[in-house]
C-alpha positions, 0 to 999 in steps of 0.5 A, a space after each residue: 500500500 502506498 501512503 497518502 499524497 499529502 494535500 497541498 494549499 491552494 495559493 491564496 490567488 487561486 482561493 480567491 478567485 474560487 469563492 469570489 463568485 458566490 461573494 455577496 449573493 447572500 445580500 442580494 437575495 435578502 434585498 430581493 426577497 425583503 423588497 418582495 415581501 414588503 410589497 405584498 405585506 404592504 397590499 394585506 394591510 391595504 386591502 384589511 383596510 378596504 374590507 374594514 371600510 366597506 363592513 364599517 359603512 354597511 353597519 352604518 347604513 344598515 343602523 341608519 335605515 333601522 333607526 329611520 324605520 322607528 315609529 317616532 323618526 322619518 327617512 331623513 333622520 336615517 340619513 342624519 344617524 348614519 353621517 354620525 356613524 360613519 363620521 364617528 369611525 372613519 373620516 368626514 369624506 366616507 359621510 358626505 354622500 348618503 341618500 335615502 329611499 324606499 324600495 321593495 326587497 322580497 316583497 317588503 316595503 323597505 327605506 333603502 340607505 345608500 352610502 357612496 363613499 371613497 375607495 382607500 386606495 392608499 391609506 384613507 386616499 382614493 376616488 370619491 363615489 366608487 364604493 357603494 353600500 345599501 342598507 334596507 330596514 322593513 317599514 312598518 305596515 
């Protein structure tokens, strides 16, 4: 049996040019992937507060079309309860557009609340009147 060759070194040259083409990728790739994942944690957040708006001003057109519907108040104090709601839990921009109606729903009288407000493109910002959410309560006989 023959011993062993012993394993000579590289040249420090030869080292450095072998592990040099893998030298920063590490970064690059958590630059990547960081940027990627802001971008979509960014539109989760965003499209939560999308979803919250539009249930925010179901509830109040919902509330308001109720509260309208009592026997001791008329379809204008619906329109007055929900600018209170909505201003009360979003900005005064999601108020300003609301209109009351009535309409027949499976064959039932009801008074109609239509909220038109903003889309939350980003943050709270976006086009005036492109959401549009409807609230019915029955009318009493």
């Amino acid at each position: 049996m023959q011993p062993l060759a012993a394993v000579q070194p590289l040249p420090s040259r030869d080292r450095r040019r072998r592990s040099g083409g893998e030298r920063g990728a590490a970064v690059v790739d958590f630059a990547l992937i960081g940027g990627l994942l802001t971008v979509v944690f960014i539109a989760i957040v965003q499209l939560t507060l999308v979803l919250h708006v539009r249930n925010t001003l179901i509830d109040a057109a919902a509330s308001g079309a109720r509260y309208g519907t009592l026997a001791d108040r008329s379809p204008q104090d619906a329109v007055g309860r929900t600018q209170e709601l909505i201003r009360g839990s979003l900005a005064d921009a999601y108020g300003s557009d609301i209109s009351v109606g009535e309409s027949t729903v499976a064959g039932v009288r009801t008074l109609e609340v239509v909220v038109r407000a903003p889309l939350p493109v980003i943050g709270l910002i976006g086009p005036a009147g492109v959401m549009e959410v409807r609230g019915h309560a029955a009318l009493p006989s």
